[in-house]
N, C-alpha and C positions, 0 to 999 in steps of 0.2 A: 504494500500500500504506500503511496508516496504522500512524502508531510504536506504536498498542497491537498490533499481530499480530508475534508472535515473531520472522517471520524479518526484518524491518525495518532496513535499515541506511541511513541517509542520502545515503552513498555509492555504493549499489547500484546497479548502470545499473538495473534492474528491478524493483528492491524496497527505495524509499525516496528515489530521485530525483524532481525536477520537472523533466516535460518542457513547453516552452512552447507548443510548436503542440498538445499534446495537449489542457492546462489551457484552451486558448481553444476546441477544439473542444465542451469539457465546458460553459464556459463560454456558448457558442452555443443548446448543445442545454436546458441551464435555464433561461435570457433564454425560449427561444423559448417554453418550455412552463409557463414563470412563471405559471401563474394564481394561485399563492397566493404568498403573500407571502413563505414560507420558501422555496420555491425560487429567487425573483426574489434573497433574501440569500444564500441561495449563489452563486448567481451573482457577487452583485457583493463579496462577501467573497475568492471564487479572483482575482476582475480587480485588485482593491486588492494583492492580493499578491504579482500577475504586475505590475501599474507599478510597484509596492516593489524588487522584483527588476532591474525595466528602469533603476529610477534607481540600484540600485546598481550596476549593469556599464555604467552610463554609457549608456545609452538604446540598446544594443547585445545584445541578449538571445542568451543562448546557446542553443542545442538544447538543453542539461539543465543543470542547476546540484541541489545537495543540498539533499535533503529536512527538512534540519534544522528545529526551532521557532526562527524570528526571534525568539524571545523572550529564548533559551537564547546563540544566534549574534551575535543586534544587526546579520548585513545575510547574506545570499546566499552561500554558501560555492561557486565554481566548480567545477565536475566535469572531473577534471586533461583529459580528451582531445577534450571538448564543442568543435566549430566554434561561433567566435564571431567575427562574427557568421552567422548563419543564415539562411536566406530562409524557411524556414518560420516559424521566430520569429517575424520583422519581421512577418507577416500574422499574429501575433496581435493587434498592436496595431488591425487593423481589425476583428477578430474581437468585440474589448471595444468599441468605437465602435458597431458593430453591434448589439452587446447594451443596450448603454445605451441611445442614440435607438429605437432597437424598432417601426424601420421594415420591415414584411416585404409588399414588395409582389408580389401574384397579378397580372398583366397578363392571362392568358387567362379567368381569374374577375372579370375587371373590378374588383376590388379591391386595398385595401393597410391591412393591418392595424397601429393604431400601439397595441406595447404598450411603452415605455419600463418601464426598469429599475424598482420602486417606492420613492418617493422619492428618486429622484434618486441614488445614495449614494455616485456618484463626481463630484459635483458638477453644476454647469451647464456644458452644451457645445450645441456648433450646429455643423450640418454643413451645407455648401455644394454646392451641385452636382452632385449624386446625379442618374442616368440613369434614369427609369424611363418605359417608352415611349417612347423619345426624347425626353424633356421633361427639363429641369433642375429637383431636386427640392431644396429645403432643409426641412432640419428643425433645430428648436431645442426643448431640455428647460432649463427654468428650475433655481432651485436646490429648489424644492418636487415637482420630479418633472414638473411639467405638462409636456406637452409639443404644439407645433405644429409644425404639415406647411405649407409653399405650394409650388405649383407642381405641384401633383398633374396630368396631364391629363386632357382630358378623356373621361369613359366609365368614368375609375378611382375609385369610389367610396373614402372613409374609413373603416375601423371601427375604432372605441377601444377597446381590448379588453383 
C-alpha cells in the first residue's frame, strides 16, 4: 500500500508494512520482465532497499519490518511480532542475486536467457556454481552491467536479451 492512499499506516501488518519474501517475489517478477529500463529500476530500486533493510537487522531479515520512508526513519523500524529470523526472508537474498545476474535458463527449449539487471545498479557480483543440466554454470556482471555466462552445456544455446 503506498503512504499517499488514506488508509496507510507503516505499522499495519497489511496496509503499510514491508514484507520480504513478498518485495523479492515483486522483485523476480520485474528483473524477469525488465525489457525497459524503468522496470529493470524498479526492480533494483525495491533490492537496494530490501539489502538496506538486511544491513540494518544485521543480515537477518525479518518477515515484515514498517513501511516507513528511510528518509523520515534513517534505518528499518521492526514490526513488534515479525519472526526474525525467517526462512522465507533468507530466500530473498537469492531472489535479488537472481535478478541481478539474469540468468533464466529453459533446459527443454534448449536455451538460457541472460538479461542482467541494467546497469549493473547493485554493483559487480559473480556467481559460482549454478546447476543447469547438470553442468556447473558461473556467471559474472561487471560494474557496467555487462554481463558473462561459462559453463553453459552443451545443446543450451545463449540469448542476451
Amino acid at each position: 500500500m503506498s503512504s499517499g492512499d488514506a488508509g496507510f499506516s507503516p505499522l499495519s501488518y497489511h496496509c503499510g508494512s514491508v514484507w520480504t519474501h513478498d518485495t523479492a517475489i515483486v522483485i523476480t517478477a520485474l528483473a524477469r520482465t525488465a525489457l525497459s529500463t524503468q522496470l529493470g529500476g524498479l526492480a533494483a530500486e525495491l533490492a537496494e532497499g530490501l539489502l538496506a533493510a538486511a544491513e540494518a537487522f544485521g543480515y537477518r531479515l525479518p518477515e515484515l519490518h514498517a513501511g516507513d520512508d528511510r528518509e523520515l526513519m534513517g534505518r528499518p523500524v521492526p514490526y513488534p511480532a515479525a519472526c526474525r529470523p525467517q526462512a522465507w526472508s533468507a530466500a530473498a537474498a537469492i531472489a535479488i542475486l537472481h535478478a541481478a545476474t539474469g540468468l533464466y535458463p529453459d533446459v527443454p527449449a534448449g536455451r538460457a536467457v541472460l538479461r542482467p539487471l541494467p546497469g549493473a545498479p547493485l554493483g559487480a557480483l559473480s556467481v559460482r556454481g549454478l546447476r543447469v543440466a547438470g553442468a556447473s554454470v558461473d556467471v559474472a556482471v561487471d560494474g557496467s552491467g555487462k554481463a558473462q555466462v561459462a559453463g553453459l552445456p552443451q545443446g543450451i544455446s545463449l540469448i542476451r536479451g
